[in-house]
N, C-alpha and C positions, 0 to 999 in steps of 0.2 A: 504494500500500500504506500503510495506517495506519499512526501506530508500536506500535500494540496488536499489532498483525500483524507487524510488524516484530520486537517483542520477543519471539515466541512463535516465529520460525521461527530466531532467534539460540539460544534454550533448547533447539532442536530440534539444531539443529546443534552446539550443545558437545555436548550427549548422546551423537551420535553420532560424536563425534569420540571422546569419550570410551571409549566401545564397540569402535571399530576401534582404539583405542590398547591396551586390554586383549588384543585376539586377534593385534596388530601380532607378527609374529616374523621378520622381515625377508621379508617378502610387501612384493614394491614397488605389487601393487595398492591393498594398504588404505594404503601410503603415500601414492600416488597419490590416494586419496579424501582423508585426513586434507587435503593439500595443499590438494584442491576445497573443503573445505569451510572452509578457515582463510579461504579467501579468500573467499568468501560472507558470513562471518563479519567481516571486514573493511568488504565492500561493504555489508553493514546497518548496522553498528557507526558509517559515514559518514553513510547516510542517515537516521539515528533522528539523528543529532547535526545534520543541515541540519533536519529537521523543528523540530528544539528550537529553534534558532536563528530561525526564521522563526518560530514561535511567540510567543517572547520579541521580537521586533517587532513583532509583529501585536500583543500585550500592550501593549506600551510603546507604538504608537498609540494605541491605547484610552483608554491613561490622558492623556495628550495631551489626545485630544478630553473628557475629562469633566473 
Protein backbone atom coordinates (compact mmCIF):
# COMPACT_ATOMS: atom_id res chain seq x y z
CA UNK A 1 0.00 0.00 0.00
CA UNK A 2 1.23 3.41 -0.95
CA UNK A 3 1.21 6.08 1.60
CA UNK A 4 -1.19 8.07 -0.64
CA UNK A 5 -3.34 5.08 0.06
CA UNK A 6 -2.24 4.87 3.27
CA UNK A 7 -3.33 8.46 4.11
CA UNK A 8 -6.72 8.24 2.53
CA UNK A 9 -7.85 5.12 4.35
CA UNK A 10 -6.54 6.96 7.95
CA UNK A 11 -9.06 10.04 6.78
CA UNK A 12 -11.46 7.29 6.10
CA UNK A 13 -11.33 5.84 9.38
CA UNK A 14 -11.35 9.00 11.63
CA UNK A 15 -14.49 9.99 9.67
CA UNK A 16 -15.96 7.05 10.62
CA UNK A 17 -15.00 6.96 13.98
CA UNK A 18 -16.16 10.18 14.16
CA UNK A 19 -19.73 9.05 12.83
CA UNK A 20 -20.03 6.16 15.27
CA UNK A 21 -18.81 8.45 18.14
CA UNK A 22 -21.98 10.89 17.29
CA UNK A 23 -24.60 7.92 17.37
CA UNK A 24 -22.38 6.10 20.26
CA UNK A 25 -25.14 5.85 23.31
CA UNK A 26 -23.61 3.12 25.06
CA UNK A 27 -24.20 0.46 22.18
CA UNK A 28 -21.16 -1.68 22.96
CA UNK A 29 -21.25 -2.46 19.10
CA UNK A 30 -20.21 0.98 17.71
CA UNK A 31 -17.82 0.79 20.76
CA UNK A 32 -16.67 -2.30 19.48
CA UNK A 33 -16.17 -0.69 15.95
CA UNK A 34 -14.64 2.61 17.27
CA UNK A 35 -12.05 0.18 19.05
CA UNK A 36 -11.42 -1.77 15.34
CA UNK A 37 -10.95 1.07 13.83
CA UNK A 38 -8.57 3.19 16.57
CA UNK A 39 -6.40 0.26 15.98
CA UNK A 40 -6.35 0.38 12.14
CA UNK A 41 -5.75 3.70 12.60
CA UNK A 42 -2.63 2.85 14.71
CA UNK A 43 -1.44 0.03 12.22
CA UNK A 44 -1.31 2.92 9.36
CA UNK A 45 -0.26 5.73 11.50
CA UNK A 46 3.18 2.84 11.86
CA UNK A 47 3.32 2.15 8.45
CA UNK A 48 3.07 5.62 6.75
CA UNK A 49 5.89 6.42 9.56
CA UNK A 50 8.38 3.06 8.27
CA UNK A 51 7.58 4.25 4.68
CA UNK A 52 8.91 7.95 5.68
CA UNK A 53 11.65 6.52 7.32
CA UNK A 54 12.82 4.32 4.41
CA UNK A 55 12.33 7.11 2.29
CA UNK A 56 14.45 9.51 4.14
CA UNK A 57 17.25 6.63 3.57
CA UNK A 58 16.67 5.96 0.29
CA UNK A 59 17.11 10.04 0.05
CA UNK A 60 20.04 10.28 2.13
CA UNK A 61 21.77 7.42 -0.20
CA UNK A 62 21.10 9.55 -3.11
CA UNK A 63 22.68 12.28 -1.85
CA UNK A 64 25.70 10.10 -0.86
CA UNK A 65 26.08 8.86 -4.21
CA UNK A 66 25.94 12.41 -6.10
Amino acid sequence: MKIHEKILELKKNIQDIHNLSEKIDNNQSYKNKIEELSNEILRLKTGISESIEELEEFLGEEDVRN
